[in-house]
N, C-alpha and C positions, 0 to 999 in steps of 0.2 A: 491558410497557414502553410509556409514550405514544409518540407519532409526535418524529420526531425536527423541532426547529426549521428553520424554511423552508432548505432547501438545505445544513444542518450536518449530516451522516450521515457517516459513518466513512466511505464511499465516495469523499466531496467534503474529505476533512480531508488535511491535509500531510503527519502520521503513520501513513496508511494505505497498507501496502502489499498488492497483490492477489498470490491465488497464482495466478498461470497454470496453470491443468492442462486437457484437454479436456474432464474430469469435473467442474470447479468450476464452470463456467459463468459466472465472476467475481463470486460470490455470496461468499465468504470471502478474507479477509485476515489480518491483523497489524495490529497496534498497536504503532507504532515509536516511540510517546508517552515512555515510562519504558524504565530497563536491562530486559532479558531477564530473566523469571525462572528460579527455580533451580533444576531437577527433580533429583529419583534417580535418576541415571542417568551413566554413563560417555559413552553413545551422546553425547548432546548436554548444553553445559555450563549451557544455556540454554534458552528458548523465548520468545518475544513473547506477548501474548496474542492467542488468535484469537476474530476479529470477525467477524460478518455485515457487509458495505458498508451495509445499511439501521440497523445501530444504531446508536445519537449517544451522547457523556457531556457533560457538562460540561466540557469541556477543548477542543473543537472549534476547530481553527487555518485557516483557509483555504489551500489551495492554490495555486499562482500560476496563476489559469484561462486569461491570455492562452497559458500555456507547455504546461497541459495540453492547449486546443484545439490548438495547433499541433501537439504530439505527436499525437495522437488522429486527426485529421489523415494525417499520416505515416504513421503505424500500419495507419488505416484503406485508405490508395491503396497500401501493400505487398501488404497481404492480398489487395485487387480485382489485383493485376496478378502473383499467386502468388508472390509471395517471402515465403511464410510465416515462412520461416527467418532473412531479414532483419526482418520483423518483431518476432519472438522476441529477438534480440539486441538490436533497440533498448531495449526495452523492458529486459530486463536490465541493458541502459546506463544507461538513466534511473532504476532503482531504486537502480545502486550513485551514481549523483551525488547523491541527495535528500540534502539537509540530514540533521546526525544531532544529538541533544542531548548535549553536552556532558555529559562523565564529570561525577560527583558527584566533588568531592575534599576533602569533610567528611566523610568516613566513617571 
């Protein structure tokens, strides 16, 4: 896949959510662009698809940068002053506020 267009990488898009893990190293996300798709399975009704933050589509939406610096911010003087765990929760917060798309209701 080419390089993604200056600064439009799934990592930089509105629809991209990271997974936190200590093993991810925020290399992997979700694409919260379209509904969940539909697997086999009872466990989950659903799945997003998962992304590398370095890969780009066509669909690229910009983030609100003033709001992520401020988060990132935040985030980052939690971490330096050990409130790991307040960090974690924000961060939680701000994934469940993100904008969602609208149900389809032609189906």
């Amino acid at each position: 896949m080419a390089d993604a267009p200056k600064n439009q990488s799934c990592g930089n898009c509105r629809y991209y959510r990271r997974e936190w893990t200590a093993t991810n190293a925020n290399q992997q996300g979700e694409c919260g662009r379209y509904p969940p798709l539909q697997k086999d399975t009872t466990i989950y009704p659903g799945v997003f698809p998962s992304v590398s933050r370095y890969n780009w589509c066509g669909e690229y939406a910009p983030a609100n940068p003033a709001a992520v610096s401020e988060a990132a911010t935040t985030i980052a003087r939690m971490v330096l002053m050990g409130d790991a765990t307040a960090a974690y929760a924000l961060i939680d917060k701000l994934q469940e506020d993100r904008p969602t798309q609208p149900a389809n209701s032609g189906d």
